[in-house]
Backbone as a printed PyTorch tensor [residue, N CA C, xyz], in Angstrom:
tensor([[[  71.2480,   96.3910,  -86.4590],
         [  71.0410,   95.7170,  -85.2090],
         [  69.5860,   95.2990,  -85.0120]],

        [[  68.7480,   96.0860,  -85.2020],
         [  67.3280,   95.5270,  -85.2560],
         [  67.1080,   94.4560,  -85.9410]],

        [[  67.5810,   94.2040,  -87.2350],
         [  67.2900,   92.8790,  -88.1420],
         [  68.1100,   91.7620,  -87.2250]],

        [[  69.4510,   92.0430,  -86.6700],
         [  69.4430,   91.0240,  -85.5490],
         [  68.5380,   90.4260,  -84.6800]],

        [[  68.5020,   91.6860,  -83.6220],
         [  67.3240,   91.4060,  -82.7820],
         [  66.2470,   90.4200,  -83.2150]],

        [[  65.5030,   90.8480,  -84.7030],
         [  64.1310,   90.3470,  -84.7100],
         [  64.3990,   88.7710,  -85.5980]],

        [[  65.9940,   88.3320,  -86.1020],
         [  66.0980,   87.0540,  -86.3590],
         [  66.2410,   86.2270,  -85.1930]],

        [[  66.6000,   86.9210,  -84.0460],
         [  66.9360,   85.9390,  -82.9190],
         [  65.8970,   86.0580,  -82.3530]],

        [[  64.5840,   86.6240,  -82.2350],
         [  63.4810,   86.3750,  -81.8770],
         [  63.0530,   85.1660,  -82.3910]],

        [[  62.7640,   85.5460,  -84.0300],
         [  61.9670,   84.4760,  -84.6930],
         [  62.8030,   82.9410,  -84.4200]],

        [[  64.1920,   83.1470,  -84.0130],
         [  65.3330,   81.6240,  -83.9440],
         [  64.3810,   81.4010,  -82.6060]],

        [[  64.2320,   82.4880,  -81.5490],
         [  64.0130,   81.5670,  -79.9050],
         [  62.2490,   81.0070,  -80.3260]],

        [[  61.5050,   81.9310,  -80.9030],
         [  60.1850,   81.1170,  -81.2680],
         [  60.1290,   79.7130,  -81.9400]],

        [[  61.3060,   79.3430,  -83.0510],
         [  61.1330,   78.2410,  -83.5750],
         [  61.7210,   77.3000,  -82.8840]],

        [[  61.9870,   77.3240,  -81.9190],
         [  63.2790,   76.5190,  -81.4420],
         [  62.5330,   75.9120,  -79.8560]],

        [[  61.3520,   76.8480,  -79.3450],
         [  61.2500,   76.3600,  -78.3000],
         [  59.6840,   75.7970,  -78.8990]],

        [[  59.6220,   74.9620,  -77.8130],
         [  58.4120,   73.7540,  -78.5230],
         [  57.2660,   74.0330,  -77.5220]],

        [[  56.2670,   74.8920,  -78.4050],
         [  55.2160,   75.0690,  -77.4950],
         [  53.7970,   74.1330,  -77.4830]],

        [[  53.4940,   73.9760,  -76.7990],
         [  52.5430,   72.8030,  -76.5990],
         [  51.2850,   73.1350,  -77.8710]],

        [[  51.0110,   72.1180,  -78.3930],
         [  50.0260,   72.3540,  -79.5260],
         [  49.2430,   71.3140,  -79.1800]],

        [[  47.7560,   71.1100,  -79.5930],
         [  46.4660,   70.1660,  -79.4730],
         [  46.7750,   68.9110,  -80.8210]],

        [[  47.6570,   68.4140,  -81.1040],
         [  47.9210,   67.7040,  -82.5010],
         [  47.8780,   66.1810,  -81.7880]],

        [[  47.4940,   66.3830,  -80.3520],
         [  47.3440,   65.4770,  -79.9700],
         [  45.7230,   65.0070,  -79.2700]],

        [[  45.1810,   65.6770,  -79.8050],
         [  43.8210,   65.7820,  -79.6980],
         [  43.0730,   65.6050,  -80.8550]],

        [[  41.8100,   64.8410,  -80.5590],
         [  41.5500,   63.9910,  -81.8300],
         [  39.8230,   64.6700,  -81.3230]],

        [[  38.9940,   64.7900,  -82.3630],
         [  37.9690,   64.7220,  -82.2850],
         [  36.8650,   62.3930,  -82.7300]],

        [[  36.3070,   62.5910,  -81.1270],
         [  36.1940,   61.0560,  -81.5490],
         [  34.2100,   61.0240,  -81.6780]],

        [[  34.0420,   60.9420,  -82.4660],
         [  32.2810,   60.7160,  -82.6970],
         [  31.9740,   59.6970,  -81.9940]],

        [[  30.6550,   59.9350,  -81.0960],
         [  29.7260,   59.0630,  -80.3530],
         [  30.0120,   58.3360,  -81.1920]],

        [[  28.7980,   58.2650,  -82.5690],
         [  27.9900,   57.2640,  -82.7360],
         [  28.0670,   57.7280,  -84.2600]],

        [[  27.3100,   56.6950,  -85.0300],
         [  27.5310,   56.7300,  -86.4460],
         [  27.0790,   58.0430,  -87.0980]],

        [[  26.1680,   58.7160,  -86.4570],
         [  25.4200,   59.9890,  -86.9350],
         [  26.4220,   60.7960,  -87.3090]],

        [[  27.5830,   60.8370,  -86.3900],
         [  28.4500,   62.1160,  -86.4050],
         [  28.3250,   63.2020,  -85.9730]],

        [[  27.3050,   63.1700,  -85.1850],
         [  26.9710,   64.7560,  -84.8460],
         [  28.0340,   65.1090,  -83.5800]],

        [[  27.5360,   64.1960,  -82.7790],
         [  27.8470,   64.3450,  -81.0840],
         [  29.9100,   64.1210,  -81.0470]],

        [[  30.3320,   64.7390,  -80.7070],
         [  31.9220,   64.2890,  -80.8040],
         [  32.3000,   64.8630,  -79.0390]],

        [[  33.4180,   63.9780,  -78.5980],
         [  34.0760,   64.4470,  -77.7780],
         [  35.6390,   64.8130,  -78.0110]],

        [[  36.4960,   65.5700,  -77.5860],
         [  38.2860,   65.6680,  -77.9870],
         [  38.6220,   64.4270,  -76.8980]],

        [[  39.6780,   63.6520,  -77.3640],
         [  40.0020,   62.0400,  -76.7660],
         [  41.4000,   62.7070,  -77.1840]],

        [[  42.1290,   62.2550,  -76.2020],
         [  44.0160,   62.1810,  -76.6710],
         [  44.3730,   60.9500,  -77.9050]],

        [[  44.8730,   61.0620,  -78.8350],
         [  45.8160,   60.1990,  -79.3130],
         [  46.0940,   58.9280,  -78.4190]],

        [[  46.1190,   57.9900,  -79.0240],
         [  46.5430,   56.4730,  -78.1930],
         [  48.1860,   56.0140,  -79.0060]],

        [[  48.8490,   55.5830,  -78.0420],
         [  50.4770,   55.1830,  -78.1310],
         [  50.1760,   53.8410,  -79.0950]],

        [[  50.1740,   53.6590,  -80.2040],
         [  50.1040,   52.8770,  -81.1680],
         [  51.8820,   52.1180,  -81.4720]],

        [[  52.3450,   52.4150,  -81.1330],
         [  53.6680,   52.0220,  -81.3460],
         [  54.3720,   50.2710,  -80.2970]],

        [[  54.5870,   50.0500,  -81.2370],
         [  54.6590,   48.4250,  -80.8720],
         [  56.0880,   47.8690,  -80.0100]],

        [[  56.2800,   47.2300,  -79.0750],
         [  57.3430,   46.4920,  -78.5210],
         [  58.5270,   46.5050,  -79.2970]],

        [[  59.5820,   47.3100,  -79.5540],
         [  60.6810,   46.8210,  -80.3460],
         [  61.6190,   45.9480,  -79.8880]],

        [[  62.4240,   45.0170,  -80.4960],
         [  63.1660,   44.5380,  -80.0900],
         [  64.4950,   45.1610,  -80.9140]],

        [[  65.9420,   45.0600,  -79.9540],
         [  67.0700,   45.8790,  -80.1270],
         [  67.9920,   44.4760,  -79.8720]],

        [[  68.6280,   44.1640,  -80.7240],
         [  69.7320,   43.2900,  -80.6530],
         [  71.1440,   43.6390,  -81.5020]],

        [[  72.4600,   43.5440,  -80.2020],
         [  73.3430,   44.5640,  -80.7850],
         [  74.0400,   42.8970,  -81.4700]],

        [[  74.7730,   43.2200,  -82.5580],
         [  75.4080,   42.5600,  -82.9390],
         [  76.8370,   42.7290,  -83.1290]],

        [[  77.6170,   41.6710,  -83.4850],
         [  79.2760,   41.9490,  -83.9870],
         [  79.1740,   40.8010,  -84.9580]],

        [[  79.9370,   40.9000,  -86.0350],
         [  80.2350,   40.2040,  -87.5900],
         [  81.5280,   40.1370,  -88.0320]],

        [[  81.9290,   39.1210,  -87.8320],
         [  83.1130,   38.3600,  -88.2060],
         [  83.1880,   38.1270,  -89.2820]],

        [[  84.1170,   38.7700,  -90.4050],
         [  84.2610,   38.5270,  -92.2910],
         [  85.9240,   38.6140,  -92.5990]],

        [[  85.8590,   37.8290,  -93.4720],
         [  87.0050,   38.0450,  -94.4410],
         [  86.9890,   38.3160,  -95.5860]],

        [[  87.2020,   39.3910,  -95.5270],
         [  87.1350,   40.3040,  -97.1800],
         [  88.0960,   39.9890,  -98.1810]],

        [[  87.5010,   39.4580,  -99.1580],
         [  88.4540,   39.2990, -100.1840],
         [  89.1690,   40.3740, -100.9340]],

        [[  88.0820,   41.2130, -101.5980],
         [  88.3600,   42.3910, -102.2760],
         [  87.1520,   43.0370, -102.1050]],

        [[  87.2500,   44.6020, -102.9330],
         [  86.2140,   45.4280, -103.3430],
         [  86.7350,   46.1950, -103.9420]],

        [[  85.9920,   47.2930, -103.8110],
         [  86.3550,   48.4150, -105.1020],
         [  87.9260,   48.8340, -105.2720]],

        [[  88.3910,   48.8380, -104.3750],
         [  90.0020,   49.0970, -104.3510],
         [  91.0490,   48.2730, -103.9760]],

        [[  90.1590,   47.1120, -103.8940],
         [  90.9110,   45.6840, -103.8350],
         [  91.6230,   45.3050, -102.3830]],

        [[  90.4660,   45.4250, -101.4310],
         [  90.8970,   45.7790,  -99.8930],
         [  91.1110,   44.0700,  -99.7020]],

        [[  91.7040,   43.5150,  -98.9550],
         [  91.9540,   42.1530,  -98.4700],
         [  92.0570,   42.3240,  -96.9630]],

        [[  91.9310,   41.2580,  -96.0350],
         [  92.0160,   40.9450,  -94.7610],
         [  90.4950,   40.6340,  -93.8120]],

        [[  91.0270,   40.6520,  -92.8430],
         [  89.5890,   40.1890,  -91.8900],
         [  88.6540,   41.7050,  -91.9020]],

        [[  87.3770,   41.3450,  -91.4640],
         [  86.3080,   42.9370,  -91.3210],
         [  85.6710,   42.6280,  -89.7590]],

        [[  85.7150,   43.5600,  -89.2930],
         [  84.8640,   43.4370,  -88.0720],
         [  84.1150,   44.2770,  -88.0130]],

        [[  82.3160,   44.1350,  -87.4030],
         [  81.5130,   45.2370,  -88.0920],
         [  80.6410,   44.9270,  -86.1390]],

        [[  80.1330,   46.2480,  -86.0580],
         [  79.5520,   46.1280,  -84.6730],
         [  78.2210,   47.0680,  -85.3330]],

        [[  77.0300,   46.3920,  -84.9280],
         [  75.7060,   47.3620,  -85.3650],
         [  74.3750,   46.5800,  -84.2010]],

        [[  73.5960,   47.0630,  -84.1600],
         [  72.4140,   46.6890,  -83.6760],
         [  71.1060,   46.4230,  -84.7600]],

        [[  70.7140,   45.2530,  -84.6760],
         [  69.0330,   45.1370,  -85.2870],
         [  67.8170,   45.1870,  -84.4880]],

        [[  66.8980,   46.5040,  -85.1030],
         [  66.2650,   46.8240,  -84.1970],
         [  64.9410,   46.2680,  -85.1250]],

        [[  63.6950,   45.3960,  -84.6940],
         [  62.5420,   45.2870,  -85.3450],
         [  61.6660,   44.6480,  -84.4350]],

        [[  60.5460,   44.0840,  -84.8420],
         [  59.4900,   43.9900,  -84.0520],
         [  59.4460,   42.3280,  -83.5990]],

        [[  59.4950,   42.5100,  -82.2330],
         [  59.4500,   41.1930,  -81.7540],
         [  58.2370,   40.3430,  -81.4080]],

        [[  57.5100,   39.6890,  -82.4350],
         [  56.2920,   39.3800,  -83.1270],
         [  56.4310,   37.3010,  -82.9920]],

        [[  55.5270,   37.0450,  -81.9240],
         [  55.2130,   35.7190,  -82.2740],
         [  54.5230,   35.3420,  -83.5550]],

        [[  54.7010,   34.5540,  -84.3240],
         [  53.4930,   34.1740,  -85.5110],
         [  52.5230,   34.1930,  -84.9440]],

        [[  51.8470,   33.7330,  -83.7310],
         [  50.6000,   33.3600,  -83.2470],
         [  49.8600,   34.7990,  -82.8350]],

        [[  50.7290,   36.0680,  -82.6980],
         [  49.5760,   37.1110,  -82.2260],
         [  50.1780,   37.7370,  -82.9060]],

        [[  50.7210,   38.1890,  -84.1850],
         [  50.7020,   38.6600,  -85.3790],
         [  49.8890,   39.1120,  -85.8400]],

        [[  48.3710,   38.0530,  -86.1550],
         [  47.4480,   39.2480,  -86.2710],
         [  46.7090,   39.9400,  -85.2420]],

        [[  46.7280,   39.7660,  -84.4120],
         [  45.9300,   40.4180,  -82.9430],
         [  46.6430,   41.7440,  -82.9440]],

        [[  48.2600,   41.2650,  -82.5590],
         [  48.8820,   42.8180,  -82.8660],
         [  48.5440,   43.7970,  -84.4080]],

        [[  48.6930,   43.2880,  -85.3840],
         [  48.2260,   43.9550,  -86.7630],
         [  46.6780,   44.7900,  -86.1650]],

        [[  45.8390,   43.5940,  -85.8940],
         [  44.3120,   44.6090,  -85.7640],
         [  44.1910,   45.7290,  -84.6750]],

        [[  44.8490,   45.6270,  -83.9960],
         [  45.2870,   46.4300,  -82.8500],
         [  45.7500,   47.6100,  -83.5000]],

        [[  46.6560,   47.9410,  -84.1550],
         [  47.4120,   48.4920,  -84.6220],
         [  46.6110,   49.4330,  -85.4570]],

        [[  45.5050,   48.3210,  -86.5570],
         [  44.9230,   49.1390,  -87.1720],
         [  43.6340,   50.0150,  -86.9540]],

        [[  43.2000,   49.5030,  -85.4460],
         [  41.9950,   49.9180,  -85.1040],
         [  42.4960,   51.6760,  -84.3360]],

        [[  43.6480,   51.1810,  -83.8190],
         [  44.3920,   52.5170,  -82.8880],
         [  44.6860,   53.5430,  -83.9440]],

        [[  45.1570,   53.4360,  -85.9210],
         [  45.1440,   54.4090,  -86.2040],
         [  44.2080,   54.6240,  -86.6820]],

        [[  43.2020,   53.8990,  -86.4460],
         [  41.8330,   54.6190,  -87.4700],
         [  41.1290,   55.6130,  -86.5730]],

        [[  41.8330,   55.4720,  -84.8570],
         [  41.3190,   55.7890,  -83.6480],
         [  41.7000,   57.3240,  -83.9840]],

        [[  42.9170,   57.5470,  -83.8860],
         [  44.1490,   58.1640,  -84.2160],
         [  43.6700,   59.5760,  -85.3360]],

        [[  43.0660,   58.7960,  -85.9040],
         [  43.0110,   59.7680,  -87.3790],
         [  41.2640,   60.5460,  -87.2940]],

        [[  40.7280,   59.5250,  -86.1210],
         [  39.4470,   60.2820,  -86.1130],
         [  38.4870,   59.4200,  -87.2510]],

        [[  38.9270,   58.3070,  -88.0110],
         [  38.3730,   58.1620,  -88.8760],
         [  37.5390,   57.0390,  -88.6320]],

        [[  37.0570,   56.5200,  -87.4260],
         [  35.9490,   55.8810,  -86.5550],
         [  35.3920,   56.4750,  -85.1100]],

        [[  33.9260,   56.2410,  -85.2790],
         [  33.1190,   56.5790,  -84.6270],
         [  33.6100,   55.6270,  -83.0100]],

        [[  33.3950,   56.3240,  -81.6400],
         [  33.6700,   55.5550,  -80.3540],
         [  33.0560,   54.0140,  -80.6930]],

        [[  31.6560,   54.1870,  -81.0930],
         [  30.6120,   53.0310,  -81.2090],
         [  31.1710,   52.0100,  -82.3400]],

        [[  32.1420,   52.0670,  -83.1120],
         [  32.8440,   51.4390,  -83.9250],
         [  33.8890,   50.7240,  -83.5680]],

        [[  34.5610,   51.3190,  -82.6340],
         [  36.0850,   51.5530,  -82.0810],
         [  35.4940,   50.1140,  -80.9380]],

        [[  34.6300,   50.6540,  -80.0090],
         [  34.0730,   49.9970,  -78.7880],
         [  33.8300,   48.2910,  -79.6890]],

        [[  32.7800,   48.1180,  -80.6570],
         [  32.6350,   47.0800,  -81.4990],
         [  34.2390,   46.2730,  -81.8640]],

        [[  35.1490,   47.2900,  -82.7910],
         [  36.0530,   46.5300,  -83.2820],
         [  36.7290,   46.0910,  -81.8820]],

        [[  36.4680,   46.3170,  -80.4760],
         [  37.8410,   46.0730,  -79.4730],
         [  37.1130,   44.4970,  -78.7450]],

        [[  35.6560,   44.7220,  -79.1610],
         [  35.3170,   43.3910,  -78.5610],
         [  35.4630,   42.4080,  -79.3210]],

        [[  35.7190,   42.7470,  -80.7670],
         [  35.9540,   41.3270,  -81.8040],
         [  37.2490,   41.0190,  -81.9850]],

        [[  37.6870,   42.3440,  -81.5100],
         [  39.6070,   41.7790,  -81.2980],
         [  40.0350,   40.4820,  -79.3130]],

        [[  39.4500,   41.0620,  -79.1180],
         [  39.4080,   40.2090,  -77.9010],
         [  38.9140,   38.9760,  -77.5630]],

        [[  37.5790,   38.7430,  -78.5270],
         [  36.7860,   37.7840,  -78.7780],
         [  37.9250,   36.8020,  -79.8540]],

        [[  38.5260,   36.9810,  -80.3440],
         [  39.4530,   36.3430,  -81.7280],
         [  40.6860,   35.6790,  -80.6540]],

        [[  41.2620,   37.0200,  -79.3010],
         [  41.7930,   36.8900,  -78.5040],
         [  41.8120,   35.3360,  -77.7170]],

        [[  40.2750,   35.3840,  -77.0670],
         [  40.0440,   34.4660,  -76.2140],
         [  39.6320,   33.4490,  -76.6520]],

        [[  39.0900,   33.4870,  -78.1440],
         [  39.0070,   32.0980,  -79.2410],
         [  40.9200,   31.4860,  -78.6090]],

        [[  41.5290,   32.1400,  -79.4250],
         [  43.1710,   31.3770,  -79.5920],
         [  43.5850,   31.5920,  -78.6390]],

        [[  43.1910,   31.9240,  -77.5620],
         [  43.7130,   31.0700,  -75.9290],
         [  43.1670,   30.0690,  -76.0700]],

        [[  42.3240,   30.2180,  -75.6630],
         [  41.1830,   28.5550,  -75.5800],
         [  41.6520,   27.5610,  -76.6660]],

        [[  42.0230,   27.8150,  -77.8990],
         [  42.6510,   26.6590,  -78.3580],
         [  43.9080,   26.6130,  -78.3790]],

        [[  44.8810,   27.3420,  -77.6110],
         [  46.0890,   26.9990,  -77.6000],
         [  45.9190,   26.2910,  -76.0640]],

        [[  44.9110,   26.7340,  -75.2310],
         [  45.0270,   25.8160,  -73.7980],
         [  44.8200,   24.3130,  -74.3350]],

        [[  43.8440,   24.5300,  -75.5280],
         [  43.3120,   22.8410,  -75.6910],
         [  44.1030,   22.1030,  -76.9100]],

        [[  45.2380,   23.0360,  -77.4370],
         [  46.2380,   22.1280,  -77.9320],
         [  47.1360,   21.5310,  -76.8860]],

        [[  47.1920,   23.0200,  -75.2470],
         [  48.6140,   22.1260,  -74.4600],
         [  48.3140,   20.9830,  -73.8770]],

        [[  46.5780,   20.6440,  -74.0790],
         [  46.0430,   19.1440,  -73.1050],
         [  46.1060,   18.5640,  -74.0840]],

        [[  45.6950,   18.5330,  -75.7850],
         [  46.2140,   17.4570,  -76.1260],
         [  47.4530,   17.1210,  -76.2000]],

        [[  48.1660,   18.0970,  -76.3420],
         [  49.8680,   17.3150,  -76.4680],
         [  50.2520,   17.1380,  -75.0510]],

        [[  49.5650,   17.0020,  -73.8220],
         [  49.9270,   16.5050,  -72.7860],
         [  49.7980,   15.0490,  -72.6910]],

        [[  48.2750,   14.8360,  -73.1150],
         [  47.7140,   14.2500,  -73.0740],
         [  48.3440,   12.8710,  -74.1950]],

        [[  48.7880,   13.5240,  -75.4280],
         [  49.7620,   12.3960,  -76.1850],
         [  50.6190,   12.0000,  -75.5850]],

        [[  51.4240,   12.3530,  -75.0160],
         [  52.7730,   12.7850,  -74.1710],
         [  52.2510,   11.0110,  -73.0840]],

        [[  51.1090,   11.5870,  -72.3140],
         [  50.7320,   10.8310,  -71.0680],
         [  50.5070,    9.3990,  -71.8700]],

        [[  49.7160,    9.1000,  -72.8390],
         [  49.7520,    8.2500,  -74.1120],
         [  50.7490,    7.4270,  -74.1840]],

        [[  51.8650,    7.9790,  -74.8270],
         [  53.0900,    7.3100,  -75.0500],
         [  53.5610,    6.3520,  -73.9980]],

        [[  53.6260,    7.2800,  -72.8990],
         [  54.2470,    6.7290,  -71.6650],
         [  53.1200,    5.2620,  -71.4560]],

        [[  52.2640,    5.8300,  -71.2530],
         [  51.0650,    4.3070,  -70.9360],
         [  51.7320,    3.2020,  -72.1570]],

        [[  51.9170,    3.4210,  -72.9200],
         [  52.2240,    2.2860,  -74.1130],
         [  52.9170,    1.7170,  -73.6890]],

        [[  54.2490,    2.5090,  -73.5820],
         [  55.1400,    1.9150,  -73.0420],
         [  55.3610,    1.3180,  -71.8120]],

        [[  54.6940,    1.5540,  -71.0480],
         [  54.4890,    0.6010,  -69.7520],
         [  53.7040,   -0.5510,  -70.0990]],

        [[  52.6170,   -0.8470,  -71.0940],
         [  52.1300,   -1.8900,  -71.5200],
         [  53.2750,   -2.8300,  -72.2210]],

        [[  53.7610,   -2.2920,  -72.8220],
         [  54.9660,   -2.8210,  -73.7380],
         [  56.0260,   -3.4100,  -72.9250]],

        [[  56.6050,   -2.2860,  -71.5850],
         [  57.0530,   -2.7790,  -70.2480],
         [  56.6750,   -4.3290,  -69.9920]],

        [[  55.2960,   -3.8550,  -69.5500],
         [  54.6130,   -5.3400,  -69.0330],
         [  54.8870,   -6.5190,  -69.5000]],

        [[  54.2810,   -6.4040,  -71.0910],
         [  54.5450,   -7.8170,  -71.8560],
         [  55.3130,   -8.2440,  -71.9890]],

        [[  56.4920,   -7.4900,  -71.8900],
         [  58.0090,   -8.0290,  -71.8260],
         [  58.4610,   -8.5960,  -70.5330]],

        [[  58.0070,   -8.0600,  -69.5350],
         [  58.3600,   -8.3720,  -68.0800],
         [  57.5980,  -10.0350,  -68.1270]],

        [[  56.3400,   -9.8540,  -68.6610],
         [  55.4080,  -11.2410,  -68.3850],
         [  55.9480,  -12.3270,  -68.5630]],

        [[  56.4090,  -12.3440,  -70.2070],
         [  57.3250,  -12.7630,  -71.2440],
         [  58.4230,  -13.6470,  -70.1550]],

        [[  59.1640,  -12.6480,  -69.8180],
         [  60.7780,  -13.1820,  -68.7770],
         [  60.1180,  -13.6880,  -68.1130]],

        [[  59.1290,  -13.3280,  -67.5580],
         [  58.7680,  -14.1510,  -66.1480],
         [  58.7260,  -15.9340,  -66.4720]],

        [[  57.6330,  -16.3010,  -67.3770],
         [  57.4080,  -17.3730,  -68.0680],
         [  58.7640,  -17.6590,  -68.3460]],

        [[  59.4380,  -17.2700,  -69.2060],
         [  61.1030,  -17.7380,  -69.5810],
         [  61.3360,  -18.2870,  -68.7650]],

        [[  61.2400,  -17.8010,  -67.3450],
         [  62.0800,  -18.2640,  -65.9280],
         [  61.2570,  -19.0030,  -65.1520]],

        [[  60.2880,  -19.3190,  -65.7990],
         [  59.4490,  -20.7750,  -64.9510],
         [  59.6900,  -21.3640,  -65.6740]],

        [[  59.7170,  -21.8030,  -66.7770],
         [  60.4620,  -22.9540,  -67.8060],
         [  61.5980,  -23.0640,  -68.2060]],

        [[  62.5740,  -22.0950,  -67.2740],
         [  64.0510,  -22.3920,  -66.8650],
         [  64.0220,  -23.2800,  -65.6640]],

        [[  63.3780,  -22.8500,  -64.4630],
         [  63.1210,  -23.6820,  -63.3650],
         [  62.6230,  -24.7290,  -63.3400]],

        [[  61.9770,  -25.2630,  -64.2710],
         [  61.2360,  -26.4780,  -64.1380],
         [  62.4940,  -27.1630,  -65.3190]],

        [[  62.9860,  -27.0050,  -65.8320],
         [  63.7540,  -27.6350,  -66.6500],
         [  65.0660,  -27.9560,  -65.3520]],

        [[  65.4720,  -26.6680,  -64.9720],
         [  66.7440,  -27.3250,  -64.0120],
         [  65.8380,  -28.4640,  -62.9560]],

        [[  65.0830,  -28.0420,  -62.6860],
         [  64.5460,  -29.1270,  -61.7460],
         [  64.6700,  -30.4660,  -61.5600]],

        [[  63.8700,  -30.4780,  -63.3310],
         [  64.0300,  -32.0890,  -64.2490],
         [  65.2570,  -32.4570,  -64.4030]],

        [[  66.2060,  -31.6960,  -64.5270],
         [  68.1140,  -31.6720,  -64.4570],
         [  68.2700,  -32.5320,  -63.6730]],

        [[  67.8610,  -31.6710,  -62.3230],
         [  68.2630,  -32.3050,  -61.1270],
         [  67.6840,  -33.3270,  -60.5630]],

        [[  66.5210,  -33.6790,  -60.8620],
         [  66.2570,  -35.0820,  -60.6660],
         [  66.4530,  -36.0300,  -61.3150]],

        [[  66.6830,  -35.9470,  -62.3650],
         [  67.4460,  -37.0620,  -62.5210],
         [  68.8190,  -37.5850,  -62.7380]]])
C-alpha cells in the first residue's frame, strides 16, 4: 500500500501544472551584456486562417478496388498572408524570436523595430501613391473619352448644318 500511496503522489505532482519562469527571458540593455532585465516572452504566433471544407470525388478504384462517389469533410488551417506584408510579417516574426530566445540585446531589438516600421511606412506611402496613380489613370481615360465624345458630337453637328443647308437648297428651288 505505501508503493501505492507514493505512485499516486508522484501521478498528482506530474499531472498538475505548476507555474514555472520558462516564460521569462533575460533581455540585455545594451551590447555590453552586462546590465539585463527578466521581460516576459512575446506572443509570436501569427493570424491563422481556418477554412472548413467538403470534397466531392468519384473513386474509381484503390487498393481493394473500391468504386463509387467519396465525400470527404476536413478543414485547412494556414497562414493568411497578403504577398505585400509577407515580409513585414516574416521580420516581425524573426525579430520576436530572437526576442524570445534572449539572443538580442533591448538596444538591438528597439533598432530592428524602427527599421521594420520604417520599411512599414516606406510601402504605405507607395501603395497610397500607386492608389493616386491608378486613380489618376482611371480619371485619364475618362477625360479621353469625353474628348473623343466631343469630336464626334462636333463632327454630327457639322453633318447637320450641311444637311440643312442642302434641304434648304431642296426647297428653294
Amino acid at each position: 500500500m505505501p508503493t501505492f500511496l507514493k505512485q499516486l503522489i508522484i501521478c498528482q505532482v506530474l499531472l498538475i501544472s505548476t507555474p514555472v519562469s520558462a516564460d521569462q527571458i533575460k533581455l540585455y540593455l545594451d551590447n555590453t551584456r552586462t546590465e539585463y532585465v527578466m521581460a516576459e516572452q512575446q506572443d509570436c504566433s501569427v493570424h491563422k486562417s481556418v477554412d472548413g471544407r467538403i470534397t466531392l470525388a468519384f473513386k474509381v478504384g484503390n487498393f481493394l478496388f473500391g468504386m463509387g462517389p467519396e465525400i470527404s469533410f476536413g478543414k485547412k488551417t494556414g497562414v493568411d498572408w497578403d504577398h505585400t506584408v509577407q515580409g513585414l510579417i516574416a521580420r516581425y516574426q524573426e525579430v520576436c524570436a530572437r526576442f524570445n530566445t534572449g539572443s538580442i540585446t533591448k538596444q538591438e531589438y528597439d533598432e530592428r523595430l524602427v527599421k521594420i516600421e520604417t520599411v512599414e511606412k516606406e510601402a504605405y506611402n507607395l501603395y497610397q501613391a500607386f492608389l493616386k496613380k491608378k486613380a489618376r489613370r482611371k480619371q485619364d481615360v475618362f477625360d479621353e473619352l469625353d474628348k473623343a465624345t466631343d469630336k464626334t458630337q462636333s463632327i454630327k453637328r457639322s453633318y447637320d448644318r450641311i444637311n440643312r443647308k442642302i434641304d434648304v437648297i431642296a426647297l428653294g428651288k
